[in-house]
N, C-alpha and C positions, 0 to 999 in steps of 0.2 A: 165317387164310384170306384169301388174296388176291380182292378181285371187280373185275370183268374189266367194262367194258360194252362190246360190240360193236353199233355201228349195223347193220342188215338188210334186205333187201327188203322178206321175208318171213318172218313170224316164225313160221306154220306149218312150213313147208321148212326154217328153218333149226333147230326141234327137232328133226324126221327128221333130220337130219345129223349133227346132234351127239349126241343120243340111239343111232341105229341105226350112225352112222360112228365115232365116237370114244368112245363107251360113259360119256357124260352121262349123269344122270338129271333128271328135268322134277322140279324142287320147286315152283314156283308159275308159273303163268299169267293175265295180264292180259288175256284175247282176244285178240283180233289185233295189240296195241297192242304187249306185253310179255311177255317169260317169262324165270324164272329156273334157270340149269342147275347142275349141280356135279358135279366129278369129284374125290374126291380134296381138297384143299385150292385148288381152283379153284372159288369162284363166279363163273359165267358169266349178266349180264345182258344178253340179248337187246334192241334198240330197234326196235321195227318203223316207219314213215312218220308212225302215228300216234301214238307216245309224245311224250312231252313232249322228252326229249333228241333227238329230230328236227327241233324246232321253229326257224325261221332264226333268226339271231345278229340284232344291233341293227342292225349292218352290212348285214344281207342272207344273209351267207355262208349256204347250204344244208349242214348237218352231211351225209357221204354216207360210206358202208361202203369198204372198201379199202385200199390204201395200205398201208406198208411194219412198223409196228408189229404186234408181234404177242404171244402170250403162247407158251411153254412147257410142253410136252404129253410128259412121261418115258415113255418105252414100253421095255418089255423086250425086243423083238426089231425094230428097225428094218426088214430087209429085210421080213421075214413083214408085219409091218404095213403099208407099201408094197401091197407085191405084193396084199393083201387088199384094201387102198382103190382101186388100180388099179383091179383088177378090179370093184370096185364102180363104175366112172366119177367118182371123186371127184379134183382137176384138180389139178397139182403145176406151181410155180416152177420147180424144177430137179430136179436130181437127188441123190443122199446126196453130202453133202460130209461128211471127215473132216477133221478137226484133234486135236489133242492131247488136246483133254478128252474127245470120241466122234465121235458122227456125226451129221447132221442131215440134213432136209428141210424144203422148204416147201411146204405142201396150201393150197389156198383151201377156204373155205365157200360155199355155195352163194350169196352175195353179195359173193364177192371181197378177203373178208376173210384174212387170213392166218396162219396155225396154224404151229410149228416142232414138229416130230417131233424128239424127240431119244433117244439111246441113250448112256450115258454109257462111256467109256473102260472102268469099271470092270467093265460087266455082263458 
């Protein structure tokens, strides 16, 4: 099982998203601080402002959600998946690009984080 931490705004809003948008399920919650998600062989921990992993570097630096790394999310029907999160108001990088292995997209989380949709060549 790969575990994944993703920095958050908010770590309420970002179970609704991953829960109701990507079909995570909530295994544990720390309050507002933490929560832990999982899909499949992804655990997903949440960092909300007050977890410890937000807390600034020696330097100063402020740990902050977003930016260009992301994890891999397999779905069976790319387009239908799309069109469903659309439709939900859930915010896309771009559009499906295809390459040789399948197809892909990029979705934010409702803190800018960034998810890869993918459909693989073979499905």
């Amino acid at each position: 099982m790969a575990q994944i931490r993703y920095l958050v705004n908010d770590v309420a809003l970002s179970i609704a998203f991953y829960t109701q948008q990507l079909g995570f399920e909530l295994k544990q919650q720390f309050g507002p601080a933490m929560a832990i998600l999982e899909s499949g062989d992804i655990q997903l921990w949440l960092a909300g402002p007050a977890a410890s992993a937000s807390k600034p570097m020696p330097d100063g630096t402020q740990p902050i959600p977003g930016g260009w790394s992301r994890f891999v999310l397999p779905v069976e029907s790319l387009e239908q998946t799309v069109d469903t999160l659309r439709a939900n108001g859930v915010q896309f990088r771009n559009d499906i690009v295809s390459g040789p292995g399948g197809q892909q997209i990029l979705c934010l989380d409702p803190s800018g984080n960034v998810i890869e949709l993918f459909q693989s060549a073979g499905e």
